[in-house]
C-alpha distance (Angstrom), angle and dihedral (degrees) to the residues before:
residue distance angle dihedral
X1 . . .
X2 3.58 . .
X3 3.51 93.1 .
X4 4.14 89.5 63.3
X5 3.55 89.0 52.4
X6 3.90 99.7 50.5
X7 3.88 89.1 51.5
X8 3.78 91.0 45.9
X9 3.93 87.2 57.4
X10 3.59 97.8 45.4
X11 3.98 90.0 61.8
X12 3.39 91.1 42.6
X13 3.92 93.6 56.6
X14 4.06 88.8 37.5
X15 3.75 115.9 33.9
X16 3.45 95.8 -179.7
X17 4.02 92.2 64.0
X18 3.36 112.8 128.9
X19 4.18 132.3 179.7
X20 3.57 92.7 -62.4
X21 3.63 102.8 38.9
X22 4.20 90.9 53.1
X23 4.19 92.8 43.3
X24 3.92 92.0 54.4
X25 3.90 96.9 43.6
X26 3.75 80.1 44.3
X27 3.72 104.1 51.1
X28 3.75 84.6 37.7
X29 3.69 91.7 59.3
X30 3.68 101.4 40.6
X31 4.04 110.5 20.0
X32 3.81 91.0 -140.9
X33 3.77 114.1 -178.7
X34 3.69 115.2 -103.8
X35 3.95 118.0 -130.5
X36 3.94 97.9 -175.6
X37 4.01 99.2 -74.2
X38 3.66 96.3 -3.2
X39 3.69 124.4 84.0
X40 3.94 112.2 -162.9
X41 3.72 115.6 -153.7
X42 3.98 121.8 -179.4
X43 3.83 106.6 -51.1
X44 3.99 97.5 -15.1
X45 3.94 137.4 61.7
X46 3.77 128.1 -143.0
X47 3.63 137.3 -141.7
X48 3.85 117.1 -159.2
X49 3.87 117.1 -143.5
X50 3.89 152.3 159.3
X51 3.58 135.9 -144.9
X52 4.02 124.7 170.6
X53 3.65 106.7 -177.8
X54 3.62 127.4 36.0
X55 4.04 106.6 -73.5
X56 3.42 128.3 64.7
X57 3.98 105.1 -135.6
X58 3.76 95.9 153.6
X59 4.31 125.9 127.2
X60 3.35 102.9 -105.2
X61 4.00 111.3 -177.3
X62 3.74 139.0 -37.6
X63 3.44 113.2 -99.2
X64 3.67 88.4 -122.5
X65 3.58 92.5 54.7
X66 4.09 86.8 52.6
X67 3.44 95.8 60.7
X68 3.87 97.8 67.3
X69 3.62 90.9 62.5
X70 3.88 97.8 31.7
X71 4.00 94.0 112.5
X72 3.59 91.5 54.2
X73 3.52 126.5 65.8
X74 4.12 109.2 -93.3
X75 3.64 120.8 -168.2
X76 4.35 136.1 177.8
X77 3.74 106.4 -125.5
X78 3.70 96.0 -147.2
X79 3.90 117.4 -157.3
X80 4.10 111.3 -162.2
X81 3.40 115.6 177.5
X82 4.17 90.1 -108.7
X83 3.74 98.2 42.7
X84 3.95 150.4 -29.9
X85 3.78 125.4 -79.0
X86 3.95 124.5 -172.4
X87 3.70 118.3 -158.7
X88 3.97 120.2 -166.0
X89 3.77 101.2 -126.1
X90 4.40 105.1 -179.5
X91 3.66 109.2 137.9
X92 3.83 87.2 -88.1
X93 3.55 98.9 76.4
X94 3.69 100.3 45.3
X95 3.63 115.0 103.8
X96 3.74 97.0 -163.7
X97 3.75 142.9 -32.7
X98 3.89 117.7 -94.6
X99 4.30 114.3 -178.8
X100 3.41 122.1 70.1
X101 4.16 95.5 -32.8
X102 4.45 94.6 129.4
X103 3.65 77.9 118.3
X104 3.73 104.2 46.1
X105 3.80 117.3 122.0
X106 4.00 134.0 145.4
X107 3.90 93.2 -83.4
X108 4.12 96.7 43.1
X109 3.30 114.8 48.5
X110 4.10 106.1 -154.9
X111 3.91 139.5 160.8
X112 3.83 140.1 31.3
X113 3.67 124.4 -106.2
X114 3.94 129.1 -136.5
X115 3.57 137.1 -125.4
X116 3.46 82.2 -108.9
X117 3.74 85.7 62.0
X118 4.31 97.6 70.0
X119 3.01 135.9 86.3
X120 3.62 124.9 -104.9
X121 3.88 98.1 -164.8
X122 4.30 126.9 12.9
X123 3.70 115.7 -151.6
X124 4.24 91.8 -30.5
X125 3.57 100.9 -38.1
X126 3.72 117.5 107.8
X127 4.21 121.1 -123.9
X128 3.73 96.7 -110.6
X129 3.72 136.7 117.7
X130 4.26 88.8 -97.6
X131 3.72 91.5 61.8
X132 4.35 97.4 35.6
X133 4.16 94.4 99.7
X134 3.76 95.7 48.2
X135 4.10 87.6 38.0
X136 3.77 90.3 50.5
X137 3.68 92.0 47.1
X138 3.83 90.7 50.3
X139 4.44 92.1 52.9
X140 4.07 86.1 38.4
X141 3.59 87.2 80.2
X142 3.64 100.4 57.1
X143 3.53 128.1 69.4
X144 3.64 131.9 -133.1
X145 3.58 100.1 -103.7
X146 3.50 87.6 45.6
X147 3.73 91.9 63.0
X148 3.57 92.7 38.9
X149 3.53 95.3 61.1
X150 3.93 94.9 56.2
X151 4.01 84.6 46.9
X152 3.42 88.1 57.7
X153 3.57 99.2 54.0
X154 3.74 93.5 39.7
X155 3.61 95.2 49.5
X156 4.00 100.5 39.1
X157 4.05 103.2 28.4
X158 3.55 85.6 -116.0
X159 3.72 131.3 158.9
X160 3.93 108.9 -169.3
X161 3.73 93.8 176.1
X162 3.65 140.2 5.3
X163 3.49 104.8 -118.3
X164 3.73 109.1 151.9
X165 3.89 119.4 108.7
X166 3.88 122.2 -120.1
X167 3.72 103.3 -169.9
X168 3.62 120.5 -153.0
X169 4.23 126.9 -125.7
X170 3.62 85.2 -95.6
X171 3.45 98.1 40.6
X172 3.36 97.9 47.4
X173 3.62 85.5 53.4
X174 3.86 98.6 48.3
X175 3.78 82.2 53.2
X176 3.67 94.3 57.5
X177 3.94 83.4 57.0
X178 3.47 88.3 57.5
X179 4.42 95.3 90.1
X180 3.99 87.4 49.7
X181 3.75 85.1 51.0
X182 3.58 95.2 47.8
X183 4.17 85.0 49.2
X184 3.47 95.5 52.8
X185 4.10 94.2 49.4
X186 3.60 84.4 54.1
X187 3.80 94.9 63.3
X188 4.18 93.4 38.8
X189 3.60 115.9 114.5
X190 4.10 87.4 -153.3
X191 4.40 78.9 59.6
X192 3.83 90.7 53.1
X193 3.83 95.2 42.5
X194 3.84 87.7 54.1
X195 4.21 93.2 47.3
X196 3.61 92.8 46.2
X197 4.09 88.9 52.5
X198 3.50 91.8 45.7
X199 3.85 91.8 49.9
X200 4.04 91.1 49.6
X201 3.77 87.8 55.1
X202 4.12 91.2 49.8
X203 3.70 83.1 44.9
X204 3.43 96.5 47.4
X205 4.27 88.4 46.4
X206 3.85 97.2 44.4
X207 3.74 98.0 117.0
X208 3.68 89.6 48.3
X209 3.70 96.9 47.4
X210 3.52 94.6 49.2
X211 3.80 89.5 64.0
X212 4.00 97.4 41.4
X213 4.56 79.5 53.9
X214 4.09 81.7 72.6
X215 3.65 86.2 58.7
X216 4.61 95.1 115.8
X217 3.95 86.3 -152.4
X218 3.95 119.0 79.5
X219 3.89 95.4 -148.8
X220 3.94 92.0 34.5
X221 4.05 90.4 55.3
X222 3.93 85.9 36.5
X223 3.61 101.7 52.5
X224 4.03 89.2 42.9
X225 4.03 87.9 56.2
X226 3.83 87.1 48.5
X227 4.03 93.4 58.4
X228 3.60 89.5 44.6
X229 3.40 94.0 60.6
X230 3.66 112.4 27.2
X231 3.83 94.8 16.9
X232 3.65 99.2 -124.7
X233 4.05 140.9 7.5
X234 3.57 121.9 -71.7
X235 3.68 121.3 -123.7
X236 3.48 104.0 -131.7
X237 3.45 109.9 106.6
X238 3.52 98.9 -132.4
X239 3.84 106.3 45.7
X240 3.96 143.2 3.9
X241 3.71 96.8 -101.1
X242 4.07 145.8 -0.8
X243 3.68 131.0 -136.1
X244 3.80 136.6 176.4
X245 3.74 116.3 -129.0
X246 3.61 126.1 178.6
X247 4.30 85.4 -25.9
X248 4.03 92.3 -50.8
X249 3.71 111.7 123.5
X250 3.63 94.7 -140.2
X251 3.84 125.9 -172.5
X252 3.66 125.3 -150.3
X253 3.75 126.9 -150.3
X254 4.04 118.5 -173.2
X255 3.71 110.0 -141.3
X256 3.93 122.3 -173.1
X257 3.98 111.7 -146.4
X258 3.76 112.9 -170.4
X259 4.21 101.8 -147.1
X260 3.94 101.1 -172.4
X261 4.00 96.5 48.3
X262 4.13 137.2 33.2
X263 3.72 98.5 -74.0
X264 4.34 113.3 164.3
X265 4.37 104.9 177.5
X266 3.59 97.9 -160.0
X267 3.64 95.4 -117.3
X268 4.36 117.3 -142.6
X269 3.92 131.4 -41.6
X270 4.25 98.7 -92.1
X271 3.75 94.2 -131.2
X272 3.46 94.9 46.3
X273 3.19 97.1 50.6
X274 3.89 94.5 41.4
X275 4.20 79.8 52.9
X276 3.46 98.8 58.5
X277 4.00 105.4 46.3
X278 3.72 87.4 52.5
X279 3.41 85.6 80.4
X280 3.92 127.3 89.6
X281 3.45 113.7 -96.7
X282 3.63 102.2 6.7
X283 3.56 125.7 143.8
X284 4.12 122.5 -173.7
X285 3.98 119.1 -151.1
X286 3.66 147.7 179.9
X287 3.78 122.1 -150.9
X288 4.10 86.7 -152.0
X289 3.77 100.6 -158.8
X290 4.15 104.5 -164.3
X291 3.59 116.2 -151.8
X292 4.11 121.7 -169.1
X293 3.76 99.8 176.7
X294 3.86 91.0 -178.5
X295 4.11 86.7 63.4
X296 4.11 94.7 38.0
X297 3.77 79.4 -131.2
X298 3.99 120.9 136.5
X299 4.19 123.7 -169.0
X300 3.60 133.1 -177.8
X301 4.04 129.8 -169.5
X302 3.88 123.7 173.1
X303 3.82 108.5 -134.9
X304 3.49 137.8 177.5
X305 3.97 112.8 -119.9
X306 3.30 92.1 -119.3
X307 3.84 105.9 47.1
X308 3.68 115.1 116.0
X309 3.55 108.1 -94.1
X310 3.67 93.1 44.5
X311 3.84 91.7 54.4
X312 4.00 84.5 56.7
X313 4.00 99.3 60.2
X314 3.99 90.8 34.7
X315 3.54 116.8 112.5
X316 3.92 135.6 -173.1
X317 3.25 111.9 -135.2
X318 3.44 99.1 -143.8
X319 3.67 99.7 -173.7
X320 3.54 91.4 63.9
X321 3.74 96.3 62.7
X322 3.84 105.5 99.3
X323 4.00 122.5 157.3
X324 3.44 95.6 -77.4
X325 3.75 103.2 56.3
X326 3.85 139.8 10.5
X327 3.94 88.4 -117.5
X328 3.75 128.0 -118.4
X329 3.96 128.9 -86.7
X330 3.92 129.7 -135.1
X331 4.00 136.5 -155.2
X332 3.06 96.3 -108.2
X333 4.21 104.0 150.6
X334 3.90 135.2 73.4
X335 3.75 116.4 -55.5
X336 3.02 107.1 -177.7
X337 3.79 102.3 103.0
X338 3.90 93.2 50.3
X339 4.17 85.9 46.1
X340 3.93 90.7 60.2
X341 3.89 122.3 105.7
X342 3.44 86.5 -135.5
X343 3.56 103.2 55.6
X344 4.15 121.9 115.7
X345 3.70 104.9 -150.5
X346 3.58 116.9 -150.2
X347 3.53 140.6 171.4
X348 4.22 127.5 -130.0
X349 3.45 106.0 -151.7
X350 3.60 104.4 -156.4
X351 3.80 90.0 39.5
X352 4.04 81.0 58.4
X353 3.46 100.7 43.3
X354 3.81 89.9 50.8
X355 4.19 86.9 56.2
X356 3.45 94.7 56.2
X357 3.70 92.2 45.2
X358 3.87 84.1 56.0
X359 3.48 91.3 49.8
X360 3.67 92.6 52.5
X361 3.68 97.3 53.3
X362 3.98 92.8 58.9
């Protein structure tokens, strides 16, 4: 972001700047538009403010006021007497809402949070300017309500709905089948058929999903390689589409991975997921569609969730799990090796099992 760099410089070459210095060199520069405290630039929004000690206790924004530039990535320009910080502040990175949100819920959308309020680090990466493209990719894939919810329950103590899975004995057992279940699909001829079909209809779409790729939103360019291929959503609540194979009721989601550019799909809803492969004969895949726009070139492999390479670019998303649910994960490593033609997926069972006992414990 040029914009981060230009304000970095200008307290460099004057120490001294404080709020007001860096916002008129900065609307000088760039002739941003001004929406009341928020200055939007070309494809970001800034928030102006000052801190002199160490903590950051200041209002930042109504919540309200966030959710116009929500799809966009939304940072605090911090001005310290010593230097600048930037803090990505998207609805993602809020733990809660502090001022004036008692009344806060899904459906009334009240109170302001803090600087106090953001994150400093998501999931092992740091809030700071390095980190902001793989960040932004990482809230891109959650929606605004989504986000909302958690605020609500983090802000209020609230738990709208009971969500969380409490497996059985023999659930929890027929869930510890689920890696050797995963293995066998793997080897089914039924599995293959269904990949290779899949893979003619990417093939058969590749001009088209090339163009939905330039789609800015994750779920926007997701959902629009979804109708392409299967001409609608499914209605199960878990994936896009079910199939028998061999007697497994197996359920298909299509996931688009970008593979020249930070791309992080969130991935399935934990308890949901944990739900449905504690049933017998249950098997949980992605149709990973890999997009490298630089190359024009567009893949597609159906995996189960918890074959190997998946397991390796899955991540918990550990801020997500509140008291009413274990959270959700997202794809948020390098998939390239899983992408390739040429790749043998496979499936380590213990290495599975031990993932889903993970998952469990959230």
């Amino acid at each position: 972001m040029k914009a981060v760099e230009f304000i970095r410089d200008t307290k460099r070459a004057e120490p001294n700047a404080n709020k007001a210095f860096l916002l008129e060199r900065y609307v000088e520069a760039f002739g941003p538009e001004r929406l009341r405290s928020v200055f939007v630039g070309d494809g970001y929004a800034l928030r102006f403010s000052e801190a002199w000690g160490g903590g950051f206790a200041n209002t930042v924004l109504s919540l309200s006021a966030l959710q116009q530039h929500d799809r966009r990535p939304f940072a605090v320009v911090l001005a310290r007497p010593d230097r600048v910080d930037f803090l990505l502040s998207n609805s993602t990175f809020l733990k809660k809402v502090s001022h004036s949100s008692r009344d806060l819920r899904v459906d009334n959308i009240r109170g302001s949070f803090n600087g106090t309020d953001i994150l400093s680090a998501y999931e092992g990466m740091s809030n700071e300017p390095n980190f902001f493209p793989e960040l932004f990719a990482v809230h891109d894939s959650f929606s605004w309500e989504e986000n909302v919810e958690r605020l609500v329950e983090t802000t209020n103590a609230i738990v709208a709905r009971q969500n969380r899975f409490g497996p059985t004995a023999a659930q929890r057992d027929v869930l510890m089948e689920a890696p050797d279940r995963a293995r066998q699909a793997l080897t089914s001829p039924a599995f293959a058929a269904l990949e290779k079909d899949l893979q003619g209809r990417v093939a058969s779409r590749r001009d088209d999903i090339l163009v939905a790729a330039k789609l800015d939103n994750v779920n926007l360019r997701g959902e629009a390689v979804e109708r392409l291929l299967l001409g609608g959503r499914g209605g199960h609540a878990l994936g896009d589409f079910e199939a028998k194979i061999d007697g497994a009721h197996t359920v298909v989601d299509v996931k688009t991975k970008l593979l020249d550019r930070a791309s992080a799909p969130k991935a399935y809803n934990v308890d949901k997921a944990l739900e449905f492969m504690s049933r017998p004969d249950s098997v949980l895949a992605f149709l990973m569609v890999g997009i490298d726009t630089a190359k024009e070139s567009v893949s597609a492999r159906l995996l189960p969730v918890l074959e190997a390479s998946l397991l390796d670019v899955t991540a918990v998303q550990h801020h997500w799990a509140g008291r009413a649910s274990r959270g959700v994960t997202q794809l948020s490593g390098d998939f390239h090796r899983a992408a390739a033609s040429s790749y043998a997926p496979t499936v380590d069972v213990q290495k599975a099992r031990q993932f889903l006992e993970r998952l469990l414990a959230l």
